[in-house]
N, C-alpha and C positions, 0 to 999 in steps of 0.2 A: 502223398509226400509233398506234394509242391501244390503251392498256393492258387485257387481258381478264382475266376471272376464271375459270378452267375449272373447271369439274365434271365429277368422274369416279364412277362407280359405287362406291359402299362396297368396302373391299377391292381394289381397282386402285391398283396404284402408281402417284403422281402424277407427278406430271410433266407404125384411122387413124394414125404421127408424125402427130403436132401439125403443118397447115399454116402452118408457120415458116420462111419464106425468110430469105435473111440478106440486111441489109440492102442495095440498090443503090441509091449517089451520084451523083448528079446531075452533070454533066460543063461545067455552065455557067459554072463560076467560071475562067475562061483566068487562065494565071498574070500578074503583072506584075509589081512590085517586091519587093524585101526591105525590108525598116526592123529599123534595130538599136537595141534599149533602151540607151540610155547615150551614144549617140555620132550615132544621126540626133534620137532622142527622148528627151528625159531621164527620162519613166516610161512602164511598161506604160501605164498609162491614156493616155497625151500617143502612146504611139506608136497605142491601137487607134484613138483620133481621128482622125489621120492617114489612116489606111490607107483603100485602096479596094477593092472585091471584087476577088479574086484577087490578093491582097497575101499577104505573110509577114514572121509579125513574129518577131524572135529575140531569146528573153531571156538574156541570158551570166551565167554563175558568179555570183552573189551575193545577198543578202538584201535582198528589197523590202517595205515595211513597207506594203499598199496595198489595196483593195479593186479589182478590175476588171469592169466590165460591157462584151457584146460584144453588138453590135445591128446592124452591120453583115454583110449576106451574103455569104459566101467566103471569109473572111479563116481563113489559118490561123496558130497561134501554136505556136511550137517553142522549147522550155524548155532550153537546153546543161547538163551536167550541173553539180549545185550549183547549181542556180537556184531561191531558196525564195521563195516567195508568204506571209510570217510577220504572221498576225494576233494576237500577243501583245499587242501595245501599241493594238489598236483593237476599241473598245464593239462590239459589234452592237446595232442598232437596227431598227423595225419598217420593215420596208421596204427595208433592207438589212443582214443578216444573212446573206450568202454573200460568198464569198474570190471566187470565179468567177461569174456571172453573165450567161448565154448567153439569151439570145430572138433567133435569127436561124436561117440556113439556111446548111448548107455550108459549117459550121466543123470545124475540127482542132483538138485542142488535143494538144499532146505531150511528156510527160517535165519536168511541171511537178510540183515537190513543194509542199504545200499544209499549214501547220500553224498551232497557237498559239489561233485563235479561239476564244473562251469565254464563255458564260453564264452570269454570276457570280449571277444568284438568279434563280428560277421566274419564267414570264413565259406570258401566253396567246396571245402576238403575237410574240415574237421567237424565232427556230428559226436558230441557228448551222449555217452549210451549207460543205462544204470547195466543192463545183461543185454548182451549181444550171442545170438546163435548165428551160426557162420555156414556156408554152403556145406553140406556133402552130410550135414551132422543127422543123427537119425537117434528116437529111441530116448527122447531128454524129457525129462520132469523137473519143473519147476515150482515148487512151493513155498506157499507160508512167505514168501521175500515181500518186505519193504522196500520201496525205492519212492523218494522224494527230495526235496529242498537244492535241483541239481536242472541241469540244462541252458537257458541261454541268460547272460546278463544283455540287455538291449543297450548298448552304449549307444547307440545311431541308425537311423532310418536305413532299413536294409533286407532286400529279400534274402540275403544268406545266412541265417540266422534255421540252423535245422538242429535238434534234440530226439532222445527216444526213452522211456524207462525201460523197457523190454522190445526187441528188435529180431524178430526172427527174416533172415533173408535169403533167399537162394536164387542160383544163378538158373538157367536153362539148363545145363548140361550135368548141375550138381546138384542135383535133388535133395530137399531136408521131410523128412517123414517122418511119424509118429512124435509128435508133441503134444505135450500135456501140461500149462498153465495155470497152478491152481489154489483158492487160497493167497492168492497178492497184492497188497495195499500198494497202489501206485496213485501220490498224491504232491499240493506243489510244485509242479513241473511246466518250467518257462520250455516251450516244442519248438518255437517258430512255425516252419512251414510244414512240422511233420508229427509225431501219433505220440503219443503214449504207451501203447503198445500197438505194435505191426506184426501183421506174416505180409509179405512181399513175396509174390514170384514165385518159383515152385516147391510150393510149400504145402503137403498135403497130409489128411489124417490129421487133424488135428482139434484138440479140445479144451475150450477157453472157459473155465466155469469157476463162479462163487470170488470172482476176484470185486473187490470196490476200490473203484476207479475215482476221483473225485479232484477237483478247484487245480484242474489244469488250463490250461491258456488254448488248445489244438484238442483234435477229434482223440476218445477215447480207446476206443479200441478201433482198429482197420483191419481189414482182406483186402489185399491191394493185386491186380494184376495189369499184365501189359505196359507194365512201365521198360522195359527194358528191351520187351520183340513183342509189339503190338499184332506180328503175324503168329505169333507159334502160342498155340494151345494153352501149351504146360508153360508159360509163363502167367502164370492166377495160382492165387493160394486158393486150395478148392479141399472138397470133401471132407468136411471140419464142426464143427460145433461152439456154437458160442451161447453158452446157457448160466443162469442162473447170477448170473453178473449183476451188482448195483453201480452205475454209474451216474452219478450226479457232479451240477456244476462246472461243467466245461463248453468255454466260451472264447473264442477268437477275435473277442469285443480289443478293437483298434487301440482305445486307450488303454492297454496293456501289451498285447502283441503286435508287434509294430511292423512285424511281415502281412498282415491284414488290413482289410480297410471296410471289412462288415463282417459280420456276426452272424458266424456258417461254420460252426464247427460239431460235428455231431457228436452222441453218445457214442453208438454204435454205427460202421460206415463201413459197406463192400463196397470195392471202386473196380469193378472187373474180375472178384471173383464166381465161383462155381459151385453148384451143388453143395449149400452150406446151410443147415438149419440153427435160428436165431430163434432161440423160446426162454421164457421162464424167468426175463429181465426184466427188473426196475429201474427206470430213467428217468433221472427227472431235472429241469432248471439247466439244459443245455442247450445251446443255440438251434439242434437240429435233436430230435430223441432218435431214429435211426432212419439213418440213409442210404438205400441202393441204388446205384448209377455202375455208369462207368466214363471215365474222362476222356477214352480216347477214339477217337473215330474212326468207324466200325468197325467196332467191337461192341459183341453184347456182355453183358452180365445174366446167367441164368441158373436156375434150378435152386434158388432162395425160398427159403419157406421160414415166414417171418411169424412166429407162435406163440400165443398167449403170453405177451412178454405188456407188461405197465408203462405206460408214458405219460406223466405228470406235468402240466408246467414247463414244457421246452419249447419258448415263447419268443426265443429270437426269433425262429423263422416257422418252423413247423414240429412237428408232431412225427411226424415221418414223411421223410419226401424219397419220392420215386422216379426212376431214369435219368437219363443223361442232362444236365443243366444250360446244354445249347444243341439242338436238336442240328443244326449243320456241324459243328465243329464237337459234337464229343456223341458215344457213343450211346446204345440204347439196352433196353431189360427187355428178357422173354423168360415165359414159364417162369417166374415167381408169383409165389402165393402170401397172400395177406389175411390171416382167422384168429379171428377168439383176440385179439388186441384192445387193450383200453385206451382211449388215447382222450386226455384232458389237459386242453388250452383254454387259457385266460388271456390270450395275446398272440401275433402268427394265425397259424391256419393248424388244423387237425393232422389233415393227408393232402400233400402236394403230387401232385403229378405231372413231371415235366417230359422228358423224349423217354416214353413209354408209349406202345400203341399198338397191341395184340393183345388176342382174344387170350393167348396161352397164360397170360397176366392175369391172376384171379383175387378179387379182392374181396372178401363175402365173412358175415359172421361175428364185423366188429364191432366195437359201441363207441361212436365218434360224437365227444361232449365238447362243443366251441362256447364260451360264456365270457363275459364282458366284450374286450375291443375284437375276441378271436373270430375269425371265421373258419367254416366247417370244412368245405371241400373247395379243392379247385384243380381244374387242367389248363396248366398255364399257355403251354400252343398248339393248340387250335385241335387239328387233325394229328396233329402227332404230341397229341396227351388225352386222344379220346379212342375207343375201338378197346378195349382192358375190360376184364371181363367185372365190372360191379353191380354186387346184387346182395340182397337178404342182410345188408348192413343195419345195426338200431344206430340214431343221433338223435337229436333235441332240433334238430330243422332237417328239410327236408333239403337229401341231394337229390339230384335232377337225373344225374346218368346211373341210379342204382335204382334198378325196375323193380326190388322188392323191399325198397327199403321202408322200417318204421321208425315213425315218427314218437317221441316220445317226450312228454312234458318234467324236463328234470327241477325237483323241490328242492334236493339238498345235494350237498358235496364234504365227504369228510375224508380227512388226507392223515393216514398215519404213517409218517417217517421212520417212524422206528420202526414196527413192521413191516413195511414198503406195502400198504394195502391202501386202495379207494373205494368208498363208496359212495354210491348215488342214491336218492331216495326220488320216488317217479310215482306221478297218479297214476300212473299206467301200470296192469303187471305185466310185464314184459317177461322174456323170456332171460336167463342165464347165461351168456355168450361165453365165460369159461370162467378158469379159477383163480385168474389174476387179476379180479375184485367182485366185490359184492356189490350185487342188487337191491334194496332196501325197496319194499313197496309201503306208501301211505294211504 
């Protein structure tokens, strides 16, 4: 959520699966009526009034100029295509500043495009939301939503400048469980100092999949924990799934986001969560392609298992960077796993390792390509970014602290975007590290 300063070593360019079930919904909500916007109810709002659990409400073709909150339980809402949710012509204010506004159980929401909301000058208190999920909520599916062209106008130099397109948050004592995320273009979006999409805090069961995330300003998707009781547990979004996701083009490059002053905004980013498997993703052209840490001092982040997921071209800083980014003042990683990953820089570093420094840290199995100004590996301090267990990695140079790594001469590089596929062509036959790209031998 709020903006860091990293420190890197002089000379460093700057820049178990996780028990993760997917989520199961609860079967209480029996169906009963439809209600149609425009013709039972004259607005979203007048129709979620209406409704009673296991109701469905259906918004047709056209532009609603409105704010909505859903507080009843079951109710699901089905958007027909062309159906926009447009907060151009309305303030956000403290206390309502989200388009969508869910605190209940055993919602749907689907195929609702979501734009226009904006914060016209810094504010400590008001955070532009395209869907906001609210403490205590359980049981919500989110699909198929648009959310773009919305979040901060930059009138003036200023840390108070925070946005989100989707915001799941909960407190310590009010648990949000079982989400399901799926299916959502979330693109255009001025953050300031905060995500695109977030789980905050005790936020768990949950699965983030097949969304393309793209040309936001801040980190694309987050598991955020301890921001709130850096001592208590269950303050981490933990046991959750984040798969299958394209995320490209998100960068916190200064001349644009003016709550930044370097370019460190990742694809993918746990900052303190738990037991969360990240696989099956294409990243590419972001300042950071995915990063596990945590910000706040001691506290770990663990039980990460980061899997056959693409990283293209995420040339601000790294490829993936690992642990805490000031080894006194912020927190460190244990028991996360690193396999079967692609990772290709052209600029930056491959694999960062910064306050990381246990054997339980396994990094083994990937194929780390640094070509032009990139470099391949680095632990940036000292004794506390070395002791991680790396071994049986392939690269194109050799790393020093992986006792089985090969070396391998790469000839060619071919990047299909439309497909989200890489391949390498290598005099060597090398072996097949997994299925989020091809090997080519000549």
């Amino acid at each position: 959520m709020n903006e860091i300063t990293r420190k890197i070593a002089p000379g460093v360019l700057a820049a178990s699966l996780a028990i993760a079930c997917t989520p199961t919904f609860s079967n209480v909500y029996a169906a009963s009526s439809s209600i149609r916007v425009g013709s039972d109810a004259p607005t979203i709002s007048d129709a979620i009034d209406m409704a009673d659990s296991g109701d469905t409400i259906i918004i047709p073709k056209g532009v609603y100029a409105e704010q909505i909150s859903v507080e009843t339980d079951g109710i699901t809402i089905k958007a027909e295509k062309g159906a926009i949710l447009d907060g151009s012509r309305i303030k956000p204010k403290s206390g309502a500043s989200s388009m969508v506004y869910i605190q209940a159980s055993g919602i749907t929401l689907d195929n609702l495009e979501i734009k226009g909301l904006k914060l016209k000058n810094p504010s400590s208190s008001i955070t532009p939301i395209g869907i906001e999920v609210d403490a205590g909520s359980r049981d919500i599916s989110i699909s198929n939503c648009k959310i773009h062209d919305m979040g901060c106008l930059y009138t003036k130099d200023s840390d108070e400048y925070n946005a989100h397109g989707i915001l799941v948050s909960a407190e310590v004592d009010e648990p949000i469980e079982n989400i399901s995320i799926k299916k959502c273009e979330l693109y255009k979006l001025n953050l300031g100092n905060s995500e695109a999409l977030a789980l905050n805090g005790n936020v768990s069961n949950f699965d983030i999949s097949e969304n393309y995330i793209h040309n936001c300003d801040n980190i694309g998707i987050d598991a955020i924990g301890f921001e709130k009781d850096s001592d208590n547990d269950l303050d981490r979004a933990r046991n959750g799934k984040i798969r299958k996701n394209v995320v490209e083009s998100i960068s916190s490059d200064p001349a644009v986001n003016v709550t930044y002053d370097s370019k460190c905004a990742g694809g993918i980013y746990v900052d303190g969560g738990k037991n969360i498997s990240i696989y099956d993703n294409f990243i590419s052209n972001c300042d950071i392609g995915i990063e596990i840490a945590s910000e706040h001092k001691d506290t770990v982040t663990s039980g990460i298992k980061v899997t056959n997921n693409t990283l293209v071209n995420n040339n601000g800083w790294a490829g993936i960077s690992f642990g805490g980014y000031d080894a006194e003042d912020t927190g460190c990683a244990k028991n996360c796993t690193f396999t079967n990953n692609t990772v290709y820089n052209t600029d930056g570093t491959t694999f960062v390792i910064q306050y990381a420094c246990d054997s339980s840290n396994i990094i083994t199995n990937n194929l780390f390509v640094a070509q032009n100004a990139a470099e391949l590996y680095t632990e940036c301090f000292g004794a506390n970014s070395a002791g991680n267990t790396v071994s049986g990695n392939t690269s194109n140079a050799k790393i020093e602290s992986d006792s089985e790594n090969k070396v391998v001469d790469i000839t060619g590089v071919s990047i299909d975007d439309e497909d989200h596929t890489i391949a390498f062509g290598a005099d060597d036959e090398i072996f097949d590290c997994g299925s989020s790209r091809t090997i080519l031998n000549h």
